[in-house]
VOKEMI-70273 format. One record per residue (C-alpha): residue number from 1; y negated, z, x negated. Coordinates in Angstrom, 3 decimals. Layout:
BEGIN
   k        Y        Z        X
 NUM        Y        Z        X
...
% end
This chain:
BEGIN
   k        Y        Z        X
   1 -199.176  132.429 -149.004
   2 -198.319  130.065 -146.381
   3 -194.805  130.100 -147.620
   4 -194.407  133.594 -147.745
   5 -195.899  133.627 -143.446
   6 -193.373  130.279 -142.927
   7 -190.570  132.440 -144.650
   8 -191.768  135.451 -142.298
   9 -191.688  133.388 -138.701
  10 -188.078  132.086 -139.632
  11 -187.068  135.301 -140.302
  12 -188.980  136.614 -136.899
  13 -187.426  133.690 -134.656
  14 -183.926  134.505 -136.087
  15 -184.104  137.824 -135.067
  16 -185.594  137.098 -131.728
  17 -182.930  134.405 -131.203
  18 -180.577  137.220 -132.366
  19 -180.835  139.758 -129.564
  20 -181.306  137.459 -126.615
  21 -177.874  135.639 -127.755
  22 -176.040  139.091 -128.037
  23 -176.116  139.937 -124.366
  24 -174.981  136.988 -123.697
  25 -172.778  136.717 -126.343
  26 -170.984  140.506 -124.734
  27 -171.152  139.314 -121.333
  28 -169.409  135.869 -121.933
  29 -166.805  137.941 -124.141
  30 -166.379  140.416 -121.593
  31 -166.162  137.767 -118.445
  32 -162.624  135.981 -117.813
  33 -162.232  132.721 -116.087
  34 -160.901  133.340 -112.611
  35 -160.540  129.816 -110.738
  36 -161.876  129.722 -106.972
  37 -158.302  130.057 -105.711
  38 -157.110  132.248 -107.605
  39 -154.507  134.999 -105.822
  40 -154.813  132.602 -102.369
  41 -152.519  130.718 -100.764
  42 -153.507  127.756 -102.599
  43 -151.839  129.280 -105.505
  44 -148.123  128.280 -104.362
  45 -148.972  124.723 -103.480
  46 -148.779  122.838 -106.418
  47 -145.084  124.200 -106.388
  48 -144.726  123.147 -103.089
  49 -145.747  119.663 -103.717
  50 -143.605  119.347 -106.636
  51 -140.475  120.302 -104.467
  52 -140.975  118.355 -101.423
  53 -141.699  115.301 -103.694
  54 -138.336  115.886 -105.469
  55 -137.004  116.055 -102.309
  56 -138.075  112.903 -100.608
  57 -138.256  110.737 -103.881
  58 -135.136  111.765 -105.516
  59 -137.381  111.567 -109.328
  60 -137.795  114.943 -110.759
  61 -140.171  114.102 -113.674
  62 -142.949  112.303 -111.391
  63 -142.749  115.220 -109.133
  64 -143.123  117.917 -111.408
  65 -145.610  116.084 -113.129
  66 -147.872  115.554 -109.655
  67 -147.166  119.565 -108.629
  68 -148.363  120.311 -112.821
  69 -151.462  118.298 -112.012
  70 -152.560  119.316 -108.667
  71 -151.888  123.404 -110.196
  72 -154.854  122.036 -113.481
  73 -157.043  120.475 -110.569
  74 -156.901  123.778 -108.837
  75 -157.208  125.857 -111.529
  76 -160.167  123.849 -113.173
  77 -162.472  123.496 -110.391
  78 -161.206  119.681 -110.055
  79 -162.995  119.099 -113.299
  80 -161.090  116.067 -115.220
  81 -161.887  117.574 -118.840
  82 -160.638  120.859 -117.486
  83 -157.923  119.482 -115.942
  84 -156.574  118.005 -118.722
  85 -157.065  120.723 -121.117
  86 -155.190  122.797 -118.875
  87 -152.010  120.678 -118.677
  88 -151.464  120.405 -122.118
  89 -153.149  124.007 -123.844
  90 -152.652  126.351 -120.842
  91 -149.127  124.460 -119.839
  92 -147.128  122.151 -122.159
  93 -148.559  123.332 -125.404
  94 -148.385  126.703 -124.153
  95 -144.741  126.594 -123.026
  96 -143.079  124.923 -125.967
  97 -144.913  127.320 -128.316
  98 -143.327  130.458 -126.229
  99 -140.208  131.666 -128.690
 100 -137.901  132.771 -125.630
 101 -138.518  128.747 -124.316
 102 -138.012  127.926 -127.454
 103 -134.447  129.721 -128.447
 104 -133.038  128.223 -124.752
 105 -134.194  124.910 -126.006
 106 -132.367  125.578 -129.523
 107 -128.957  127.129 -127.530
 108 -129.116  123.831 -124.927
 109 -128.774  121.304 -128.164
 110 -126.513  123.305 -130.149
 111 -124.242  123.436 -126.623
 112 -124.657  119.595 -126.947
 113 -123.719  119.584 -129.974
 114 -120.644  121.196 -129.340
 115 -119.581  119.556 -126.821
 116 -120.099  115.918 -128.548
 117 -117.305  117.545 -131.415
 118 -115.230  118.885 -129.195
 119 -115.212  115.236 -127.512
 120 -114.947  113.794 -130.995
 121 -112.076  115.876 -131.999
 122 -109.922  115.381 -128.908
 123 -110.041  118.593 -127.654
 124 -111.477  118.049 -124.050
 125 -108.748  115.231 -123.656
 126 -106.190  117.402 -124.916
 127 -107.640  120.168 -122.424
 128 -107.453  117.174 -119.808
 129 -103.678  116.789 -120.821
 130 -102.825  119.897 -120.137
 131 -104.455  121.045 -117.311
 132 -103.146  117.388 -115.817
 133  -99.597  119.346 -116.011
 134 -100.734  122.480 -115.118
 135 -103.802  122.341 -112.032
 136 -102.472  119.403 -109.920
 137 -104.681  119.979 -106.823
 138 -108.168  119.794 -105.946
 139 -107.836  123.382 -105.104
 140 -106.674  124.571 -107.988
 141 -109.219  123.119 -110.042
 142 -111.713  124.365 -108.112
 143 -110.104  128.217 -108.182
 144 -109.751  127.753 -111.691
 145 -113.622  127.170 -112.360
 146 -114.691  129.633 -109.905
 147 -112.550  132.133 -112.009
 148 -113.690  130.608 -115.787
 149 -117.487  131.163 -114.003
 150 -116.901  134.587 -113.068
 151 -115.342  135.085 -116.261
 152 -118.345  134.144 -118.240
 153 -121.301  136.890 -116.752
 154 -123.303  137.625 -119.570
 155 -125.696  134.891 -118.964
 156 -126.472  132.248 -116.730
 157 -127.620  129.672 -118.898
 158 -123.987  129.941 -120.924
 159 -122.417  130.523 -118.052
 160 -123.831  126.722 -116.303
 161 -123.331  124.766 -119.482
 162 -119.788  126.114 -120.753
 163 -118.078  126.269 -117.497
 164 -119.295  122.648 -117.106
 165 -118.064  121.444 -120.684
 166 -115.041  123.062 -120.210
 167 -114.154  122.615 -116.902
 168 -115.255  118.650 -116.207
 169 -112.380  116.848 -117.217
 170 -109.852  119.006 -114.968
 171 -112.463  118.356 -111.609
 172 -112.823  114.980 -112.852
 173 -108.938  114.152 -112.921
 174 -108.086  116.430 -109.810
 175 -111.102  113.891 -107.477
 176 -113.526  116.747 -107.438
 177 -117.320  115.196 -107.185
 178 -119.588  116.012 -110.004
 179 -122.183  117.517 -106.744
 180 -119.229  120.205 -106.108
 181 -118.802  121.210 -109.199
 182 -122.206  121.756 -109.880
 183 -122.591  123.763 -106.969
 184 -119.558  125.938 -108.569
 185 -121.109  126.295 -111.085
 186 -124.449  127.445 -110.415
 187 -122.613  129.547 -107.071
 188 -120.973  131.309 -110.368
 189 -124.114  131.723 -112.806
 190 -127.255  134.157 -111.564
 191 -125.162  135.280 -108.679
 192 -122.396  136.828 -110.373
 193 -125.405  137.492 -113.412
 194 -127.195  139.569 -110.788
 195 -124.291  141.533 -110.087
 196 -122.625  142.308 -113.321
 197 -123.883  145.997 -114.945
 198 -123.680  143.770 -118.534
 199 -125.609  140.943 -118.558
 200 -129.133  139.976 -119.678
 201 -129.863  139.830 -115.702
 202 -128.898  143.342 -115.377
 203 -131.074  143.867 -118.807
 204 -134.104  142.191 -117.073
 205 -134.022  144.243 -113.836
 206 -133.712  147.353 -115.478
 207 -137.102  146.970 -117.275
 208 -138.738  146.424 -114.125
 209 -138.094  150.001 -112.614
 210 -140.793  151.717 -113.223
 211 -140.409  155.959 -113.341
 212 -136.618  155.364 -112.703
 213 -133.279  155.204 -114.516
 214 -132.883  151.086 -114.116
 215 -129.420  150.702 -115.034
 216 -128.465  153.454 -112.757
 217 -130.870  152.075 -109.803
 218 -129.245  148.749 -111.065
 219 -125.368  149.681 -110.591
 220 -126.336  151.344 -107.077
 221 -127.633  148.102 -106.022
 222 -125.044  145.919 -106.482
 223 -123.134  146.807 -103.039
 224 -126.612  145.644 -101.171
 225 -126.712  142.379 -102.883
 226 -125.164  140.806 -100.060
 227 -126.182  137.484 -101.121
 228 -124.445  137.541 -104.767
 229 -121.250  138.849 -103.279
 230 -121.441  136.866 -100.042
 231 -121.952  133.614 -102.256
 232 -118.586  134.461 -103.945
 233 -117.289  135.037 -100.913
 234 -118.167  132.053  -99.552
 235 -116.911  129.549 -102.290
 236 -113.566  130.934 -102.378
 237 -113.447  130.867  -98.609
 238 -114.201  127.272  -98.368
 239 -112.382  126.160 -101.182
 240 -109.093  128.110  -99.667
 241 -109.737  126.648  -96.261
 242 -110.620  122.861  -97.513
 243 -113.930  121.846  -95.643
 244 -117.156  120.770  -96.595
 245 -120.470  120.201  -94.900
 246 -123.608  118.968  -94.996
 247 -124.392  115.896  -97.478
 248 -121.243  118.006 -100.047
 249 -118.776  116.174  -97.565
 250 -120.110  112.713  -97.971
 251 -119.936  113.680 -101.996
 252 -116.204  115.350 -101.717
 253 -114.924  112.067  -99.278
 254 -115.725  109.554 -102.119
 255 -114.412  111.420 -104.858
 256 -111.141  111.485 -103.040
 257 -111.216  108.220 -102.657
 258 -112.467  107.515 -106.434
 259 -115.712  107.776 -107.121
 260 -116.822  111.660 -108.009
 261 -120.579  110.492 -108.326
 262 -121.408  108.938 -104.973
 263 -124.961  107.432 -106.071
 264 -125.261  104.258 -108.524
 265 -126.245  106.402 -111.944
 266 -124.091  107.972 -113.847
 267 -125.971  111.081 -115.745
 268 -125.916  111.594 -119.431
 269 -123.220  108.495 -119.620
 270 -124.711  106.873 -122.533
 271 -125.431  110.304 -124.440
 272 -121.617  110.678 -124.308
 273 -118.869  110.398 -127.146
 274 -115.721  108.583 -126.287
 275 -112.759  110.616 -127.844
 276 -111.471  109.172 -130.959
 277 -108.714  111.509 -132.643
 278 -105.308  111.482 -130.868
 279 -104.807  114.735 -133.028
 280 -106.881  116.966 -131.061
 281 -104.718  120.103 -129.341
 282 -105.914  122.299 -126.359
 283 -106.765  124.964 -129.112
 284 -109.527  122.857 -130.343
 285 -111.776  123.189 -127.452
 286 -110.338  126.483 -126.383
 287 -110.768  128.411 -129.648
 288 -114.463  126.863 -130.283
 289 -115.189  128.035 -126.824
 290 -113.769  131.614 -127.218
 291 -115.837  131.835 -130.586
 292 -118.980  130.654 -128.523
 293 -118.169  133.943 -125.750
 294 -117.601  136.404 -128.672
 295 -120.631  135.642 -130.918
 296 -123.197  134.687 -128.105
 297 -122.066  138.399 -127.084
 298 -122.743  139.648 -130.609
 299 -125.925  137.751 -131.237
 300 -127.118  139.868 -127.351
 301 -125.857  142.903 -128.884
 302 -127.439  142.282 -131.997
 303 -131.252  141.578 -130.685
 304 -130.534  144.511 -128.650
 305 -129.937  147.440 -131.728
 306 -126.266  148.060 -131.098
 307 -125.729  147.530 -134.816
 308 -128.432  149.972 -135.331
 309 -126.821  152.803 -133.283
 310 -128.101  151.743 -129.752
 311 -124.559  151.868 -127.445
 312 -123.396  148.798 -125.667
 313 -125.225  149.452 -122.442
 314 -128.547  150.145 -124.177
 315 -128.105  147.246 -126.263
 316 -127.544  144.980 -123.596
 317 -130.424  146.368 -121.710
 318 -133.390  145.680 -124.268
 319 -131.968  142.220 -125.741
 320 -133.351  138.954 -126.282
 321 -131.358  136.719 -124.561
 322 -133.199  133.961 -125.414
 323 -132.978  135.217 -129.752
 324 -129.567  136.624 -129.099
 325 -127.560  133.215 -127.416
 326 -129.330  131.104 -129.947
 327 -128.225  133.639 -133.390
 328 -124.830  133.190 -131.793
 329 -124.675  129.542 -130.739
 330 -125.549  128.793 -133.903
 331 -122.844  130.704 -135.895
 332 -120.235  129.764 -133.408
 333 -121.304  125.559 -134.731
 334 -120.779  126.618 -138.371
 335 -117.756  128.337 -137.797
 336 -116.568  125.411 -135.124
 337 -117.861  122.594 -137.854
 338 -116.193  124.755 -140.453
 339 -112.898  124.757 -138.028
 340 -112.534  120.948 -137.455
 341 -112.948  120.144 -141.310
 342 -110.309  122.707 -141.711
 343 -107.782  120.798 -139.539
 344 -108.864  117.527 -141.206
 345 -109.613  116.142 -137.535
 346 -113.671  115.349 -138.087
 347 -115.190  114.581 -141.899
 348 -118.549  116.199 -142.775
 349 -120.377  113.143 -141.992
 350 -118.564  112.523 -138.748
 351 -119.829  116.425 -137.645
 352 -122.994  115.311 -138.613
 353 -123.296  112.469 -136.826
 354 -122.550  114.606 -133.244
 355 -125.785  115.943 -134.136
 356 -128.249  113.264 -132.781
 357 -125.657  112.461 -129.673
 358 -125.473  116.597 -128.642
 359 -129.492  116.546 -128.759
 360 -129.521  113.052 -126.690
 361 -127.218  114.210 -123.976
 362 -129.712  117.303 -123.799
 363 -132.796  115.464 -123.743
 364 -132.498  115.002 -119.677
 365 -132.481  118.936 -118.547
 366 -135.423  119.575 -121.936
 367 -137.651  117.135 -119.887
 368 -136.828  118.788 -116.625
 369 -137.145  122.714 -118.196
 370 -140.048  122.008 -120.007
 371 -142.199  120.550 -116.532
 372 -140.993  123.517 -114.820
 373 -141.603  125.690 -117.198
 374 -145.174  123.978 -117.320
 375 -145.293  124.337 -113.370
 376 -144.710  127.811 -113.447
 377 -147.236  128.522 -116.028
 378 -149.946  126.500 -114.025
 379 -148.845  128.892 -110.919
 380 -148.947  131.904 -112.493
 381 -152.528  130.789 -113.786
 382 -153.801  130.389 -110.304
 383 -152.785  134.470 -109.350
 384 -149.792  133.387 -107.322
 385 -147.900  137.072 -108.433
 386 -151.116  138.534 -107.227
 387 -151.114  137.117 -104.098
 388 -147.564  137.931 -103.005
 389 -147.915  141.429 -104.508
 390 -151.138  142.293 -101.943
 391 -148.982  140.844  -99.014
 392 -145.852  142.879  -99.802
 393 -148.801  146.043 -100.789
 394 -150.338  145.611  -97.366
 395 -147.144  144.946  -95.168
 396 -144.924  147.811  -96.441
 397 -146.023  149.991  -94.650
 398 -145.168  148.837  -91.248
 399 -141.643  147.753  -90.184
 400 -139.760  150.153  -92.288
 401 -136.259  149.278  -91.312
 402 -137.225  145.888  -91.256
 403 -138.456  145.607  -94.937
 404 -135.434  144.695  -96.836
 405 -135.243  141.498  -94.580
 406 -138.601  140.785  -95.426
 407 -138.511  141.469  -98.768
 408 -135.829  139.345  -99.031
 409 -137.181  136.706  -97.228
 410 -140.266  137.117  -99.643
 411 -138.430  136.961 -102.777
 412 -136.475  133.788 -101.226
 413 -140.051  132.013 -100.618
 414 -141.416  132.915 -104.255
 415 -138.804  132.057 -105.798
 416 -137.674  128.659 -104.370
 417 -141.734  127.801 -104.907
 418 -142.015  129.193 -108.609
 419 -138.687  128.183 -110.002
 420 -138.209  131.701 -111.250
 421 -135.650  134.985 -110.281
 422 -136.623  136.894 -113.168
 423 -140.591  136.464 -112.430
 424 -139.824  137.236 -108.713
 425 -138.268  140.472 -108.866
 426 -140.367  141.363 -111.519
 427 -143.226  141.197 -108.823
 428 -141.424  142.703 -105.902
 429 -139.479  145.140 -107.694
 430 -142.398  147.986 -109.222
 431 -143.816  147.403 -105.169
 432 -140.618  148.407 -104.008
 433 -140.700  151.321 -105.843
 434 -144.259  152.321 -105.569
 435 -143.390  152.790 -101.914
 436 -140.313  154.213 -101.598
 437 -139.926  156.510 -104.648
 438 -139.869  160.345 -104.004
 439 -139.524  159.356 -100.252
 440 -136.727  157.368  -99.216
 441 -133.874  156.543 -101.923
 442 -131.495  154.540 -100.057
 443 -134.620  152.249  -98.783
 444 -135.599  151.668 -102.316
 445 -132.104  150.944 -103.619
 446 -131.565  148.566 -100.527
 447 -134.920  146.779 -101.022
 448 -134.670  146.606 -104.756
 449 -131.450  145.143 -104.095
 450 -133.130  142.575 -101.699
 451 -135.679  141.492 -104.003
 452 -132.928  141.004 -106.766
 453 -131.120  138.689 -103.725
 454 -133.831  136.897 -102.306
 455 -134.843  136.125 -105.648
 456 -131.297  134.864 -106.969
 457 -131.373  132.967 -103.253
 458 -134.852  131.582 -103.690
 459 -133.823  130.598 -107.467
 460 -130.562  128.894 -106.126
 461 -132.009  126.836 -103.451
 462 -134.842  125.459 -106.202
 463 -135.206  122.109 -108.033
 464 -137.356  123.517 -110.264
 465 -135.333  126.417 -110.889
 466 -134.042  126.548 -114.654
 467 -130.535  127.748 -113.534
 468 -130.357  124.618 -110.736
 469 -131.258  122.150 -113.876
 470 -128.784  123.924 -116.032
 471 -126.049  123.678 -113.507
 472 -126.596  120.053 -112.909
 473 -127.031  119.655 -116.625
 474 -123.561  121.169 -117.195
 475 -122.033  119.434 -114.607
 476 -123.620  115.974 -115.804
 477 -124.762  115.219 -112.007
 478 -127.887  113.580 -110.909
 479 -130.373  116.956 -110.292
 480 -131.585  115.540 -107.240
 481 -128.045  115.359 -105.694
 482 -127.166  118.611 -107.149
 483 -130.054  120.218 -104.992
 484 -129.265  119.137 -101.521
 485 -125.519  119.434 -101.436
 486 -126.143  122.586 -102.675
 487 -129.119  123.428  -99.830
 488 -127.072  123.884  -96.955
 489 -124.667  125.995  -98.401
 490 -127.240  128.579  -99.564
 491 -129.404  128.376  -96.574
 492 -125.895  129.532  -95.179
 493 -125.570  132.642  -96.922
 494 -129.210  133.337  -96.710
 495 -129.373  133.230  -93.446
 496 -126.178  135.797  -93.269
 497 -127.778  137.794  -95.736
 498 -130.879  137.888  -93.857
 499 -129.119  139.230  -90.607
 500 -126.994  141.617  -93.012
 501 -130.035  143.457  -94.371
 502 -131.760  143.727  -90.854
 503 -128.190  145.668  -89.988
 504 -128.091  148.022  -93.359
 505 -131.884  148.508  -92.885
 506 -130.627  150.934  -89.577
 507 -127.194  151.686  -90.421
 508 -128.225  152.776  -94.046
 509 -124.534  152.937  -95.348
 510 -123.455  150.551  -97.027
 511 -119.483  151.186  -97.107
 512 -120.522  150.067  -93.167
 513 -122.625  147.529  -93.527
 514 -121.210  145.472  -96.395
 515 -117.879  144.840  -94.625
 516 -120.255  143.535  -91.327
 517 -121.348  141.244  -93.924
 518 -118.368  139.854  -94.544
 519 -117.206  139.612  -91.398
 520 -120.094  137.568  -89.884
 521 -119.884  135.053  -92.862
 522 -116.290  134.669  -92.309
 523 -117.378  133.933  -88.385
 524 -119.733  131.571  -89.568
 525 -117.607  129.613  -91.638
 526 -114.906  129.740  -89.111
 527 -117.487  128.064  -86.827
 528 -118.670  125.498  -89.363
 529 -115.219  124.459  -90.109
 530 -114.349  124.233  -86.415
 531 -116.808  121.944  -86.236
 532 -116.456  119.498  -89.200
 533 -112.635  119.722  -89.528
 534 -110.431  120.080  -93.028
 535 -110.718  117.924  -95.463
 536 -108.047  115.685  -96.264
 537 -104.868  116.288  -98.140
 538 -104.593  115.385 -102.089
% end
């Protein structure tokens, strides 16, 4: 009897206990952590810190690593446990278990990789060789990676690391610093991405436009991305005219006198393979390098259904860049590894043994992705997309003609704090439209436009942009030095720009205001040259 009333209470108690944990139980389901500072200003400082630290210390890891920690301190209430569950779950753990982070990872090594054979083989000193005989200026070498960037628009990440490999040893020989090549280089990746109709930039945009037809809003807006095209402008311009400015002249003066690096280190040095085969021809870093282009293409093409039926501009549209560059990366090695054996210039073994150098020599711009990447996640943890997206909601209203300026100058403060173009304009861009559609077209296709500038101008001025470390990464220059030669040279054009979309925002035709564009950064260079003289002769 007593057992049967003990059995009966358990069974009474566990009920009881039952319902009052349910409610709880639903309401602790149903309630999301939202930190204290979530969607306030405090959202972009960790950011902040991270870049100003870069800045004055010249060390990108410590910085990015302070900014990461001050976003977990935030974000946990400045609770230590929570703080550092939130750097390694909600950041690092997080970031290197996202499959697009991971396939840029994969296509950054098996660029190293190539690289290191192409090194092994010869072919970048046979490259050297020839273009010894055939670019014999500074300028020339200069045009000719300006072109080769141009050239190469379907992504920015290939476009910063193959330019680089390719085009090193012809800067190196013709006294071009490794600081002006990098800005080249990145002056040639997301701005030219941004403006070319097939790209996985133009793919990215185009999902962002809400109600509308995004690769048709997408082709109208090139003409009002006066910072893409005025950046292109502008590199030409001062490459034609010889001058530099800014702490690029200090850079440019030393490597004609010698040294192309300026400061003591010398990146990625020890990650590099001296060549070995006095076989090697031009083809053998020109043809590897072609097959890269065509199947890093294909592999786009491929995530994106064209070999389902989808047409080239569809395809291109809804691809993975991320799956898509690291499929065809990685057939371009075989076929490269399968090349080189061929011509009896590299064994199996000696293929092989690029391996381990090509991931070394990436191992500096992993680190450097992988914090940022970790930044940005702690940012966008704290609501910083909300918070920009109520400003820009609030003010839109007001200031009509004015807006493009302002959204550019938005997108230019987001991005430079979050590292991030795509994320930017993939805030600013469904706001844009929310205002603007049914009531003003050319506003909306001149403030899209904006947002895709500010964010590409924002992005460019970065340290903790992706594209910036890619650049410098392709380049081989120290990051830090990469990001403020580069600085004053963008806050040129931006400023330009800035004027430029104040003057479209009243004119409202662009076949007017584009060419004032162009004009007043002519002026301005004019101006700047005036003042810091040409270069000297090589």
């Amino acid at each position: 009897m007593n057992k049967e009333k003990h059995s009966r209470r358990r069974i009474i108690a566990a009920a009881a206990l039952a319902v009052i944990c349910c409610p709880v139980m639903v309401f602790a389901a149903e309630q999301e952590y939202v930190p204290d500072m979530y969607a306030t200003f405090w959202s972009l400082i960790p950011p902040l810190v991270a870049i100003v630290l870069a800045l004055i210390t010249k060390e990108v890891y410590s910085s990015l690593f302070i900014g990461i920690v001050i976003g977990a301190l935030f974000y946990s209430g400045f609770s230590f446990e929570g703080t550092v569950n939130h750097v390694l779950s909600g950041g690092v753990i997080s970031v290197l278990s996202d499959t697009y982070n991971v396939g840029i990872i994969v296509f950054l090594v098996i660029l190293g990789i190539m690289v290191c054979l192409m090194n092994q083989t010869g072919g970048s000193a046979a490259f050297g060789r020839w273009a010894k005989a055939h670019i014999k200026s500074r300028v020339g070498a200069q045009l000719a990676t300006i072109l080769l960037g141009i050239m190469i628009f379907v992504d920015d990440y290939f476009n910063c690391l193959t330019v680089g490999s390719v085009m090193r040893p012809v800067t190196d020989e013709n006294k071009v610093s490794r600081a002006k090549l990098s800005y080249l280089i990145d002056a040639t990746a997301a701005p030219v991405c941004i403006i070319a109709p097939i790209s996985s930039w133009a793919a990215a945009v185009t999902g962002f436009v809400p109600g509308e037809d995004g690769f048709s809003v997408f082709v109208r807006a090139i003409p009002y991305n006066f910072y893409a095209l005025l950046t292109i402008f502008m590199i030409v311009a001062i490459t034609v005219m010889r001058f530099d400015y800014g702490p690029m002249r200090l850079h440019e003066e030393n490597a004609i006198k010698g040294d192309i690096y300026t400061t003591p280190d010398r990146p990625y040095a020890d990650a590099e393979i001296e060549d070995v085969n006095e076989n090697g021809r031009v083809t053998d870093l020109v043809l590897p390098v072609i097959i890269l282009i065509v199947f890093c293409a294909g592999g786009m093409l491929y995530t994106g259904g064209f070999f389902s039926g989808a047409s080239v501009v569809e395809a291109f549209s809804q691809s993975d860049a991320a799956a898509g560059l690291s499929i065809g990366s990685l057939l371009a090695l075989i076929i490269t590894v399968i090349f080189y054996m061929a011509r009896r210039l590299l064994s199996f073994k000696e293929c092989m043994a690029c391996v381990p150098e090509g991931f070394k020599a990436m191992v500096p711009a992993i680190l450097i992705l992988t914090f940022a990447w970790t930044l940005k996640a702690m940012t966008d943890s704290l609501g910083a997309a909300d918070f920009v997206g109520d400003f820009m909601s609030t003010s839109a209203s007001s200031l009509m003609s004015f807006l493009p300026a302002i959204i550019f100058l938005v997108g230019c403060c987001l991005a430079f704090a979050t590292g991030t173009s795509w994320g930017t304009f993939g805030i600013l861009i469904p706001i844009v439209v929310s205002v603007f559609a049914g009531a003003d077209d050319t506003m909306m296709i001149m403030s899209i436009s904006a947002a895709m500038a500010g964010a590409v101008c924002g992005d460019h001025c970065s340290p903790i942009s992706d594209t910036t470390i890619m650049a410098s990464a392709g380049a081989q220059c120290n990051h830090i030095n990469h990001v403020n030669t580069q600085l004053p040279y963008a806050i040129t054009v931006a400023a330009v720009s800035f004027v430029s979309y104040i003057i479209a925002g009243f004119i409202k035709i662009i076949w007017i205001a584009l060419p004032i564009a162009v004009v007043l950064m002519f002026l301005t260079l004019l101006v700047i040259r005036k003042k810091y003289g040409r270069e000297s002769e090589v």
